[in-house]
N, C-alpha and C positions, 0 to 999 in steps of 0.2 A: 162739572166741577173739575177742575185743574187739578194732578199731582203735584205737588211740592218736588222739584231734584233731586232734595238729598233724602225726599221719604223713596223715590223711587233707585234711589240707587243704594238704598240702606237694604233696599228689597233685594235685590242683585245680588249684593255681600252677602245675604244670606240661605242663599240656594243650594250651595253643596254642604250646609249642615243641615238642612231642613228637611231637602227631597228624599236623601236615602233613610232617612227614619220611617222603621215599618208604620205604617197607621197612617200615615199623612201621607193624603191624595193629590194635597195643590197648594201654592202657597201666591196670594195676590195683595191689590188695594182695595179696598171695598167703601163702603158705607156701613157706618153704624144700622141702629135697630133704629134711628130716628130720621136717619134718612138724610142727615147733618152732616157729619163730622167722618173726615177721612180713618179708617184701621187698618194697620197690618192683619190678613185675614190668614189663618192654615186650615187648608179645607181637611176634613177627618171623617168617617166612617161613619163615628158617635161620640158626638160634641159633652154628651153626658161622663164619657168613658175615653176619653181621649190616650193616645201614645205618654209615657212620662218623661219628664224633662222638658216637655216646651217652653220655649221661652214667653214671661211675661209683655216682655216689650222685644222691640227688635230696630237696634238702631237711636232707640229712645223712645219711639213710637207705641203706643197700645195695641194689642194683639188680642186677636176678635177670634176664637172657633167658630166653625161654622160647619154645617152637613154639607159635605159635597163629596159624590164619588163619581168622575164620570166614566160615562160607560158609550161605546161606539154604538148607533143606533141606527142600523141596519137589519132587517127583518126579514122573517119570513114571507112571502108574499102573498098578501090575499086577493081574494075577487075583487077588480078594479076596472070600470068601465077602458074601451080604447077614444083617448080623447082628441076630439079634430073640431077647432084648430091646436096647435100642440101649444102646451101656459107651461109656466111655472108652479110649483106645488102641486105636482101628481107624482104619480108611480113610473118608477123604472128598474130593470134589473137587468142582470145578467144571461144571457139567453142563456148559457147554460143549466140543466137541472141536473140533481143529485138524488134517482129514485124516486123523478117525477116533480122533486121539490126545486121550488125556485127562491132566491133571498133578493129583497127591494131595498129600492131606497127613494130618496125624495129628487125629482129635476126641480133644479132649485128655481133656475129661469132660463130663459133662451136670450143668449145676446149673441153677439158681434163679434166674430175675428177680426181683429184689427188691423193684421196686413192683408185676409183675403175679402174681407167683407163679408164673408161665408157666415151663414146660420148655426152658431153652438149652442149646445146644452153645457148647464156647469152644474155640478156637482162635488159631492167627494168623490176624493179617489178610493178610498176604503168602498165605497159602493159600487163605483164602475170600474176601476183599474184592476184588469188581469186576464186572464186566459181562460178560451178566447174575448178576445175584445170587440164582440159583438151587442148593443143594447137591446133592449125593447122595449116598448111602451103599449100597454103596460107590459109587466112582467109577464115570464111566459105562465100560461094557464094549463097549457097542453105539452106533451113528452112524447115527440120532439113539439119544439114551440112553434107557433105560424108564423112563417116569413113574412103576412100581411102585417104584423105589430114589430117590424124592426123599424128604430129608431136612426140607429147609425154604427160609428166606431167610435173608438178612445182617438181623441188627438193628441191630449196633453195629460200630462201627470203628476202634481207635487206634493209627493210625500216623506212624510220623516225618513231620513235616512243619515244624519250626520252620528257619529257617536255620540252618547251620550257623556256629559264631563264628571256626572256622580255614578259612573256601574256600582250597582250592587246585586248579589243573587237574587232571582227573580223581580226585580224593577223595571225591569226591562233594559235593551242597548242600545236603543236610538231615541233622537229626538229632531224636533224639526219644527217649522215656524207654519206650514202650511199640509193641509190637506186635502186638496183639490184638486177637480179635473175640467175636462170639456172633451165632448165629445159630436162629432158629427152631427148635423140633421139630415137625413137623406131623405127627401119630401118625393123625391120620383116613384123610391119602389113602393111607395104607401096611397099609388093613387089618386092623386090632389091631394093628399093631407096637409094641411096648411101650417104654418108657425107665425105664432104671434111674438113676434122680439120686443122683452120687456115690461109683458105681460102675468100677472101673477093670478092665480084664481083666487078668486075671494078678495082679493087685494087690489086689482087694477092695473095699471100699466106706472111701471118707476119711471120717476124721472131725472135719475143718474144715481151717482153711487158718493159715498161718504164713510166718516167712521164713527164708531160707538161711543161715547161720552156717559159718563157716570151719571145715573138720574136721568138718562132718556128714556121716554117712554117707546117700546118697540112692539113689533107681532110680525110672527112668521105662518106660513098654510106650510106643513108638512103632508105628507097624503094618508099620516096613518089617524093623527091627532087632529089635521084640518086645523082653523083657523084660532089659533092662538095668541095672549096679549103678555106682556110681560114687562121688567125694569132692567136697564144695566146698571149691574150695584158691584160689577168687579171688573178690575181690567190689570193689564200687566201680569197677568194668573200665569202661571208654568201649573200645568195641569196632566196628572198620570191619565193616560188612555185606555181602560180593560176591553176585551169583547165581551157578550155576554156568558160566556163560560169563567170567565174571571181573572181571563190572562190577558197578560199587560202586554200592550200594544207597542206605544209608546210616550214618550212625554210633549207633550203641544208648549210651545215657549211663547210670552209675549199673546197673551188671548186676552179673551171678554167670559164675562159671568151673565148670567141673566136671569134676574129671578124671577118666576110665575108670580102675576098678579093675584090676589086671594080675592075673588070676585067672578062668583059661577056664572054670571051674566056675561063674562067677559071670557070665560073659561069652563066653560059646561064639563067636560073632561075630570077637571081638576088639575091636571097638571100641565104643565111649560112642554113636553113632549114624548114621546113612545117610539118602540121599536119600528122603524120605517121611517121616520121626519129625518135621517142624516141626508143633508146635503142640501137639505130647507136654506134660502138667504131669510134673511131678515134686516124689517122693512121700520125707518123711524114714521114720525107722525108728517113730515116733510116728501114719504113715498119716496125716500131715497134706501138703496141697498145700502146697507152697515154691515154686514156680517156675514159668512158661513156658517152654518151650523153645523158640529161636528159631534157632538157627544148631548148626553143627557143624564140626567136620573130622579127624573120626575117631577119635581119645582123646581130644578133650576137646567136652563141650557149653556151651553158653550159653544164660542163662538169665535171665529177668525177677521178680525179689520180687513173690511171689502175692498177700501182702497187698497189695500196691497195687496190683496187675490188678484183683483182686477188684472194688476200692475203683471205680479207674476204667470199666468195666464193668457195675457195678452187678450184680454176682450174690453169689449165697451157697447154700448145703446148705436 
């Protein structure tokens, strides 16, 4: 389903009175409750108990609450097989530990350096970017880790860092369009360990990349939540970032929503994701890459247009 212009630029206009309003997490386009008809969405805490003052309409348009708090979804790392050939949708982390403990995240998939041809992993940067910039796969188990489960290094980095144009105390100071990374695959010191470019566990091999459309049906394998199904019911979102302690990261501009389908058949779990799935792509019914997966909070994910990852990041199939 198409935005209207001036529904998306009515959305625009109204960002720096919306964002820095305590209580309000995100403000996007959504889909009604029918599944129909476009709404101005402000995501909130608690839809029953919302910030005062919001606006009824905005722009002219109707104005939808909804639950939405995202939250960076980065984990603690648990027991996780070491997988060869190397997919998408497993465990990676930081070799570093903190009193033995390690924190994961999801390799979203393996593709393609575009000028080297070289083997990358992509992820977020919240999950792999920083010091030292050494991976593993899986995460380390042991303190110190085994150098037989290093995966690579960081190559690339994008994340929020421009100011933000509404500061307010504690809101956080940046914001930024993308959270992504790629990082090495170094197949030598792991022994034959192989890579499959392109390959998704659970899911298959994509067959290129695209973007998230309103009412497409999607599913992502994270390594904590594993193989998940869900809808796009937002898009154009400017979305607050927290970690799990509850401090704001930052703000994601220009995203996707994605709500968990209600169908345990489809979604045994119960929910769209859990702490470890950041960095999860997510995949339409076409097995093309649509999204990053950067946040969560339990029915619904959030997500980055893959064609412009891609773009930024410089990979491909």
């Amino acid at each position: 389903m198409d935005v209207p212009q001036e529904m998306s630029q009515a959305l625009s206009d109204s960002l720096a009175d919306l964002l820095p309003v305590d209580g309000v997490n995100g403000v996007d386009i959504g889909l009604d409750a029918s599944g129909e008809s476009l709404r101005m969405r402000i995501l909130v805490s608690d839809p029953d108990h919302p910030p005062g003052g919001l606006p009824e309409t905005i722009g002219g348009f109707p104005v939808l609450l909804v639950l939405g708090d995202p939250v960076a979804e980065q984990g603690c790392a648990s027991d996780e097989a070491k997988h060869d050939p190397l997919v998408g949708g497993i465990q990676i982390g930081p070799r570093t530990t903190t009193g033995g403990l390690a924190t994961a995240g999801t390799l979203g998939c393996i593709l393609r350096d575009r000028a080297s041809g070289d083997p990358v992993g992509v992820s977020n940067a919240h999950v792999i970017c920083g010091m030292p910039d050494v991976l593993q796969q899986p995460a380390p188990h042991t303190d110190p880790p085994s150098g037989l489960e290093e995966l690579g290094t960081v190559r690339h980095c994008e994340i929020p860092s421009s100011p933000a144009f509404f500061p307010t105390p504690g809101m956080g100071g940046v914001s930024g369009e993308f959270d992504a990374a790629t990082c090495s695959v170094n197949l030598a010191i792991n022994k034959g360990r192989m890579a499959n470019v392109g390959e998704i566990a659970d899911l298959g091999t994509v067959t290129g990349f695209g973007s998230p459309h309103l009412g497409d049906r999607v599913r992502k394998r994270g390594y904590k939540t594993r193989l998940s199904h869900g809808v796009v019911d937002g898009t154009l979102g400017s979305y607050q970032v927290r970690d799990e302690g509850g401090t704001v990261l930052w703000w994601m501009l220009g995203q996707t929503s994605i709500a968990m389908l209600p169908d345990l058949g489809l979604n045994p779990c119960g929910v769209w994701s859990r702490h470890g799935d950041s960095g999860s792509v997510v995949v339409n019914d076409a097995n093309e890459i649509v999204a990053l997966h950067f946040a969560g909070d339990g029915g619904h994910g959030y997500a980055t247009d893959f064609a412009t990852v891609a773009v930024a990041l410089g990979v491909g199939l």
